[in-house]
C-alpha positions in Angstrom: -0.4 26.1 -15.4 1.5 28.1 -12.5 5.4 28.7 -13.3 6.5 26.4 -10.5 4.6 23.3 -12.0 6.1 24.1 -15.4 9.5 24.5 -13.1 9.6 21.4 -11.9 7.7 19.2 -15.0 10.6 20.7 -16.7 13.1 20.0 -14.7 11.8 16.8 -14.0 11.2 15.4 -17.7 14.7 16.3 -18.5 15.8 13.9 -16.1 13.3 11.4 -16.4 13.9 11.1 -20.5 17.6 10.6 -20.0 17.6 7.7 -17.3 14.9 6.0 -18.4 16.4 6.0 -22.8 19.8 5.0 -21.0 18.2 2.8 -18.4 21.3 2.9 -16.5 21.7 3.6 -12.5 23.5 6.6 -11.3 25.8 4.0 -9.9 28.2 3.6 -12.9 31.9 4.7 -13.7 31.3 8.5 -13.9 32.3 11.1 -11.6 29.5 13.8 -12.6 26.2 12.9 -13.1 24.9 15.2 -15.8 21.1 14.7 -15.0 21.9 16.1 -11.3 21.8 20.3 -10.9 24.5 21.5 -8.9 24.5 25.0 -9.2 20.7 26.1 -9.2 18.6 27.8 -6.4 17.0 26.4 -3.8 14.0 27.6 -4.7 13.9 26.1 -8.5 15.5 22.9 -7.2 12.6 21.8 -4.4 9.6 22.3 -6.8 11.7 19.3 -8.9 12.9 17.5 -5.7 9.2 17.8 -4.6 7.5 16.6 -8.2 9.9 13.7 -8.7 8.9 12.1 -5.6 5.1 12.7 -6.5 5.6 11.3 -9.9 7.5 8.3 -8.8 5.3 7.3 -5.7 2.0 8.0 -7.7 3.3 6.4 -10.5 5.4 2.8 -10.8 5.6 2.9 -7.0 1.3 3.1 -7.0 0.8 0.7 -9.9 2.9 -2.1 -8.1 1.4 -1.8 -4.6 -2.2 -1.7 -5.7 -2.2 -4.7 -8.6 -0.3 -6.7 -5.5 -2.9 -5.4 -2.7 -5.2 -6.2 -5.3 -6.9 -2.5 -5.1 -6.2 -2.3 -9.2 -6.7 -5.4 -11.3 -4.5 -6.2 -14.0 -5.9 -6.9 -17.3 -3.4 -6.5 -19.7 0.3 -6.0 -20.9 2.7 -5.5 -18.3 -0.1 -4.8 -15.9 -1.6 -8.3 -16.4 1.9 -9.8 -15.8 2.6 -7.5 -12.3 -0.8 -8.7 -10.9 0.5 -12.1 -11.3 3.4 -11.4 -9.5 5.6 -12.1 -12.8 8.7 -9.6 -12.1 11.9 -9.9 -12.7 14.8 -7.5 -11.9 14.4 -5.6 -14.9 11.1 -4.5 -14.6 12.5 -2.0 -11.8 15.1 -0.7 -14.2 13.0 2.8 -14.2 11.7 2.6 -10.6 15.0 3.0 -9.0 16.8 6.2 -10.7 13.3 7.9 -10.7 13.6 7.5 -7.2 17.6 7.6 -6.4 18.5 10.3 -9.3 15.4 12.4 -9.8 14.6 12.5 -6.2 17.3 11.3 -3.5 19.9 12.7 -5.9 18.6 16.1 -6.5 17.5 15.8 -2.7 21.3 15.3 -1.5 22.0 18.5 -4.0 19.2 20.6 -2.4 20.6 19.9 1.0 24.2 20.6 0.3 23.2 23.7 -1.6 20.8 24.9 1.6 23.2 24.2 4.6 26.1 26.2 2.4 23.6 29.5 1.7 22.4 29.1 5.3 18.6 28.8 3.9 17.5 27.2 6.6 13.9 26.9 5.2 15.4 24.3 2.8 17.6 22.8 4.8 14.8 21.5 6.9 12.2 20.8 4.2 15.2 18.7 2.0 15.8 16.8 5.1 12.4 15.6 5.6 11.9 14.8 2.4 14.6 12.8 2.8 13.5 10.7 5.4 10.3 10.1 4.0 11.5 9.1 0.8 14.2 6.9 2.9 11.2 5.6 4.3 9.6 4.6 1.3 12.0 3.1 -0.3 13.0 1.0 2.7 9.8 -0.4 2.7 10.6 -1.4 -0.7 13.7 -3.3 -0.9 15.2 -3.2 2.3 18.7 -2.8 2.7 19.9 0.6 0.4 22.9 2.3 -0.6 22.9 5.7 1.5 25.6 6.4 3.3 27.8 6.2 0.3 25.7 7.0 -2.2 25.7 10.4 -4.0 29.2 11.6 -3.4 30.5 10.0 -6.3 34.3 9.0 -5.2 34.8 12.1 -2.6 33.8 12.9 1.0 33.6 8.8 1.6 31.4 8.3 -1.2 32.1 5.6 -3.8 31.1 5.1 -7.4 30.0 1.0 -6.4 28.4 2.4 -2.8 27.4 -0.3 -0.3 24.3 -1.1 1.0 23.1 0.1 4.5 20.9 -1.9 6.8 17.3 -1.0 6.5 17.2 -0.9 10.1 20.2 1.4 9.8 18.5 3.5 7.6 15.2 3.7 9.4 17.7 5.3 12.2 19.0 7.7 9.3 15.7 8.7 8.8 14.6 9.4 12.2 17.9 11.9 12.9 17.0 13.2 9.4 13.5 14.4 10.8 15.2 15.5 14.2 17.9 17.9 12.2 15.1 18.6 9.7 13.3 20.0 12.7 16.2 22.4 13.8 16.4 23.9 11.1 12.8 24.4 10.4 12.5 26.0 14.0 15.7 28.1 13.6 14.7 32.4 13.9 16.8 33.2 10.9 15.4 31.4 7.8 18.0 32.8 5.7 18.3 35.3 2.7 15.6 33.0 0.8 13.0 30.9 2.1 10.4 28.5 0.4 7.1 30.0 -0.5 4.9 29.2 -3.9 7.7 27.4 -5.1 6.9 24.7 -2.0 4.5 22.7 -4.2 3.2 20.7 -0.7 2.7 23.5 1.8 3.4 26.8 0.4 6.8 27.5 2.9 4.8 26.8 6.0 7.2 25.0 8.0 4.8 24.1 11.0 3.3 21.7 8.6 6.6 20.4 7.3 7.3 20.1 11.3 4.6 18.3 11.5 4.9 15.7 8.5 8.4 15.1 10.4 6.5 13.6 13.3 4.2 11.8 10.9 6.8 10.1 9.3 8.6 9.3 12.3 5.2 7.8 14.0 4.9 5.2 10.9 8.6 4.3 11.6 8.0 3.3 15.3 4.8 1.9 14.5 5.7 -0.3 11.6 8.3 -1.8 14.4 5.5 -2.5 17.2 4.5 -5.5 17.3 5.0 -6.8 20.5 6.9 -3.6 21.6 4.8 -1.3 23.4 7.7 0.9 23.4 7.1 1.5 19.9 3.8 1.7 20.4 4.1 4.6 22.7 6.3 6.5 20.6 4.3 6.2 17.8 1.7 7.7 20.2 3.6 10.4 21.4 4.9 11.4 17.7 1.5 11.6 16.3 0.4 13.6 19.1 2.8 16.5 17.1 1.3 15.8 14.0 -1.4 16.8 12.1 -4.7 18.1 13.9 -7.1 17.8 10.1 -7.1 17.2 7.1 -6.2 20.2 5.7 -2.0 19.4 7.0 -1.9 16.5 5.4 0.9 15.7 3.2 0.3 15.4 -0.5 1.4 16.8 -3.5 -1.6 18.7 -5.8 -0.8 18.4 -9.5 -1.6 21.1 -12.2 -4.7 21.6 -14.6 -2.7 21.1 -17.7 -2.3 17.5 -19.2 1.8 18.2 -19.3 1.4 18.5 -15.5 -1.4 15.9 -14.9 -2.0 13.6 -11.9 0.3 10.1 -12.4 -3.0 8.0 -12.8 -4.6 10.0 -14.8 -1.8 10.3 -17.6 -1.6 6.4 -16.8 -5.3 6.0 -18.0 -4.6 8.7 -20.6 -2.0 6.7 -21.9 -2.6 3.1 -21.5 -5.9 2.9 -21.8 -7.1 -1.1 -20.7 -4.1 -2.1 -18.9 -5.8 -1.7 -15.3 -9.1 -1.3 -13.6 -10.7 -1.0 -10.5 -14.1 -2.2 -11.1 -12.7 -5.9 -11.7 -10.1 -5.5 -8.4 -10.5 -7.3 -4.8 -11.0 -4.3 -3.5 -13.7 -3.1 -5.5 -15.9 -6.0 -5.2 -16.1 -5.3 -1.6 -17.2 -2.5 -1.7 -20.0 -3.0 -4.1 -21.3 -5.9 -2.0 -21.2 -3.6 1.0 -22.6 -0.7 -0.4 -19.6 1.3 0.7 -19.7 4.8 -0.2 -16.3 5.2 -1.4 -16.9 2.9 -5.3 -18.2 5.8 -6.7 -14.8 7.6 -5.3 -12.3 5.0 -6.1 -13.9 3.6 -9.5 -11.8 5.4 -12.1 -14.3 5.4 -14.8 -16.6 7.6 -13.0 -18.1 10.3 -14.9 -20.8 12.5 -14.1 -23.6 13.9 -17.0 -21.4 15.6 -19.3 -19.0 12.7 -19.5 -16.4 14.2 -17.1 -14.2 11.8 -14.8 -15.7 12.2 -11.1 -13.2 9.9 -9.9 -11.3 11.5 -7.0 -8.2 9.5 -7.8 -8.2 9.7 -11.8 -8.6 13.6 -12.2 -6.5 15.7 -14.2 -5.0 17.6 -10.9 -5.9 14.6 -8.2 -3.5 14.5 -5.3 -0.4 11.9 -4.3 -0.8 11.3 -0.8 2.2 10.6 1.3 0.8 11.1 4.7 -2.8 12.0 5.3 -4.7 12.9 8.2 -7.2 9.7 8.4 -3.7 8.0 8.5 -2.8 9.3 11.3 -6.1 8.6 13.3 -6.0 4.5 12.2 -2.3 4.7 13.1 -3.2 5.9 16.7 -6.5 3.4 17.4 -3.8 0.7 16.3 -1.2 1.5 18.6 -3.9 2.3 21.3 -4.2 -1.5 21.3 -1.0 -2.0 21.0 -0.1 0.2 23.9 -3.1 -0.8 26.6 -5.9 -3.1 24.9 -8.4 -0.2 25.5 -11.1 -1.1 23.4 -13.3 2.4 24.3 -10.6 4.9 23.6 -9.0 3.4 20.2 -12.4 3.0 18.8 -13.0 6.8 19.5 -10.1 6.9 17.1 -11.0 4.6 14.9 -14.1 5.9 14.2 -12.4 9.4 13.8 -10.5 8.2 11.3 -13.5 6.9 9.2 -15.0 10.0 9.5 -11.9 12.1 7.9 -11.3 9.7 5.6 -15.1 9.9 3.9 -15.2 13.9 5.0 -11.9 13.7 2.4 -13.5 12.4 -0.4 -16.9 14.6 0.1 -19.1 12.2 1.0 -22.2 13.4 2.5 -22.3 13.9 6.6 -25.9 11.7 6.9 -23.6 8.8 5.2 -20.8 9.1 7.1 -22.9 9.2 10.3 -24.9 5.8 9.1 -21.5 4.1 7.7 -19.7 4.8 11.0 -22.6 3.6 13.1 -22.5 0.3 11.0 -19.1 -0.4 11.1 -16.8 1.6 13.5 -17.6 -0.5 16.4 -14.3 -2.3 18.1 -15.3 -5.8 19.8 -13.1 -8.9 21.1 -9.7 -9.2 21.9 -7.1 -6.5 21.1 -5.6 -8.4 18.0 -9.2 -8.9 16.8 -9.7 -4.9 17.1 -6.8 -4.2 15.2 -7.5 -6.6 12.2 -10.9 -4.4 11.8 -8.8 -1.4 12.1 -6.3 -2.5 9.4 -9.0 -3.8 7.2 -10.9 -0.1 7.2 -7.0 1.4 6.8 -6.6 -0.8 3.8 -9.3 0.9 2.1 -8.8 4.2 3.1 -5.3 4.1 1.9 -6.2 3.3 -1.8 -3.4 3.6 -4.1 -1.0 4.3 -1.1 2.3 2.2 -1.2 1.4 1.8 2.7 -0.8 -0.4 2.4 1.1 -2.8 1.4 3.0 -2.1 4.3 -0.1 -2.3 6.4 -0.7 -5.7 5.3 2.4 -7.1 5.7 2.6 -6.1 8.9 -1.4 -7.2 10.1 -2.2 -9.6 8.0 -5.3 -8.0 7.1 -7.0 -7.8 5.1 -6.9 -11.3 4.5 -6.3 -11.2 0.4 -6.0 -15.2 -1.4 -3.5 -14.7 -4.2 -3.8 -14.0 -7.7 -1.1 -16.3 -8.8 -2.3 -20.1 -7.8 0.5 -22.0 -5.9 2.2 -18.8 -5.3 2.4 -16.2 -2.0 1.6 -12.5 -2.3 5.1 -11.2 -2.8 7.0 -9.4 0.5 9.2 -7.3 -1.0 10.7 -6.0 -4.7 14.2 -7.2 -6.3 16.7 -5.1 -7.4 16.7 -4.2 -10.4 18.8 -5.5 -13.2 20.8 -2.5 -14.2 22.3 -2.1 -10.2 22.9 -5.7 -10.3 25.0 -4.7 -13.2 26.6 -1.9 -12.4 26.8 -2.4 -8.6 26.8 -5.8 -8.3 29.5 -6.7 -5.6 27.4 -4.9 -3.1 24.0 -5.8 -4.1 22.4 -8.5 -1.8 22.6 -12.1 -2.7 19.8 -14.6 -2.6 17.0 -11.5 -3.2 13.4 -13.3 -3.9 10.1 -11.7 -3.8 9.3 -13.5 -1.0 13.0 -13.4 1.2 14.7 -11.8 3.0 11.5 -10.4 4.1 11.6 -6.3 5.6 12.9 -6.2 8.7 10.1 -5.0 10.6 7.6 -8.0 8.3 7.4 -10.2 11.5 
């Protein structure tokens, strides 16, 4: 295993073991919050910043967005439960300081310990990272604590913090990216500047430039419909974005089973609870002969026994942001933008295409898969129901696509739970309700106050 994945597994597992055993949120009556490093280097402290996203996106973050977009099917324990939609506020009790400690947290530290070295380098990166993780967890719950949050009771922080409007917040994120951008561009990086110990792009910050626009294309775009404005800048920001696969944004686990992939240690571990090969999705794509089963079914195994699955290897990828993404995000706000049926499904079928080229299948299949279904007919909502629908699968395991489907409507999923609506949104979990409750949103269901942008 290389020394920045035992960096940040180590770094990470320390916090991880102590907020999940306590199970309490940072948000509590102490000023100093011993799981947060304060004095550390930049260049130990993104390698954890970066792997404590990955963990937390590819793992609880995953699980509940595929068993609710039915990608994963849930057989038993918890799992069996989540598919049902059976939650209650506890069950997020690790979710939200794996993503407010371990990541936002340590983020926030990164940041402060960047701008006050002058590493520019991480300045930009933290920033970006940031927003997308802003993003994410938007998409989540809704409104956050932000503005408060972290500081503890100085600098206009607060130990109870209040919450910011997720509209707000997507803002926060956007000027995030903006700054993040600056900095990145800046001619002096600083005394030191991210290299190997940049788990996502290796210090290269015309990628991490370019993961800004990304991110800021799926903010305007998750807010167009029926604003071409939003539309447009979606356009326009993806038109700064990635250019192939090969920039997409993801984070590459190790070879080692202490620094294994989030579903395969989930496999590993809880052997039963899930499946893909009973899900939705995967029915699908066995009745259409899609090429991707073979890719997506985590019990494949070639000759020898070895998983073939590209999702449930030992060193499989997190995706934040991928290229394919991109292209169906563009052939939808195409038709958002003008209607034009020719030139978003030039797009669309692009994105097909990278999205199979991703997981190796072979080119005569691509060729005959796209001919059979990348075609764009009927009215523009029509076109971007079919888009949506191909998004949904290429975005397997992706916390997007739940976003995608709340915002399309498609695919069109029946639920799991008889008498019951796919939930809209997660609750808050128990120990902030506890800790933080003045500030915590009243009313919360799974269903309302819907995201603002679910309309």
């Amino acid at each position: 295993m290389k020394l920045l994945h035992k960096i940040a597994f180590l770094f990470l597992i320390s916090g991880l073991l102590i907020t999940s055993s306590c199970k309490k949120s940072f948000f509590t009556d102490v000023n100093v919050n011993p799981n947060v490093l304060t004095t550390v280097s930049p260049n130990l402290l993104l390698p954890t910043v970066e792997a404590a996203l990955a963990y937390t996106q590819g793992g609880d973050i995953s699980r509940y967005s595929a068993l609710l977009m039915q990608q994963m099917y849930g057989a038993n324990s918890q799992s069996q439960q989540y598919y049902q939609y059976n939650f209650n506020p506890g069950n997020f009790d690790n979710l939200w300081p794996d993503l407010y400690t371990s990541t936002l947290e340590n983020n926030y530290t990164l940041i402060k310990i960047s701008d006050a070295g002058g590493y520019n380098g991480y300045s930009g990166i933290s920033r970006i990272i940031m927003a997308y993780a802003l993003q994410v967890s938007v998409d989540l719950w809704g409104d956050l604590p932000y503005s408060q949050a972290f500081q503890g009771n100085v600098s206009g922080g607060s130990l109870h913090p209040t919450y910011d409007k997720a509209a707000a917040l997507y803002d926060s994120a956007s000027k995030l990216i903006d700054a993040g951008i600056v900095f990145l561009s800046a001619a002096n990086q600083g005394t030191i500047t991210p290299s190997t110990d940049d788990v996502i792009y290796g210090g290269d910050a015309a990628k991490w430039i370019k993961f800004g626009h990304a991110i800021k294309a799926r903010l305007a775009l998750h807010q167009s419909k029926g604003s071409t404005t939003m539309a447009s800048t979606a356009l326009s920001e993806i038109a700064q974005s990635f250019t192939s696969n090969a920039e997409s944004a993801q984070y590459i686990f190790g070879t080692q089973e202490t620094s294994a992939n989030t579903w395969y240690q989930f496999y590993r571990d809880r052997p039963g609870d899930e499946n893909f090969k009973s899900s939705s999705l995967a029915i699908q794509l066995k009745a259409s002969g899609d090429p991707r089963y073979p890719f997506y079914n985590m019990d494949s195994t070639d000759s020898k026994g070895n998983r073939t699955s590209y999702f449930n290897v030992i060193n499989a990828p997190v995706e934040f942001i991928t290229y394919d993404e991109l292209l169906f995000m563009s052939a939808e706000a195409t038709l958002r933008v003008s209607g034009d049926l020719a030139a978003a499904q030039t797009l669309f079928q692009a994105a097909i295409t990278a999205d199979l080229t991703k997981l190796g299948v072979p080119q005569a299949t691509i060729t005959a898969y796209v001919a059979a279904n990348g075609t764009l007919t009927g009215t523009a909502d029509a076109a971007i129901a079919k888009v949506a629908a191909q998004e949904y699968i290429a975005l397997f395991l992706n916390p997007e696509t739940w976003v995608l489907w709340r915002r399309t409507g498609s695919p069109a999923l029946t639920t799991t739970s008889p008498g019951s609506e796919i939930p809209r949104r997660l609750l808050y979990p128990q120990t902030e309700i506890n800790f933080n409750g003045a500030n915590v949103p009243a009313n919360v269901t799974l269903y309302s106050p819907k995201i603002f942008w679910d309309n």
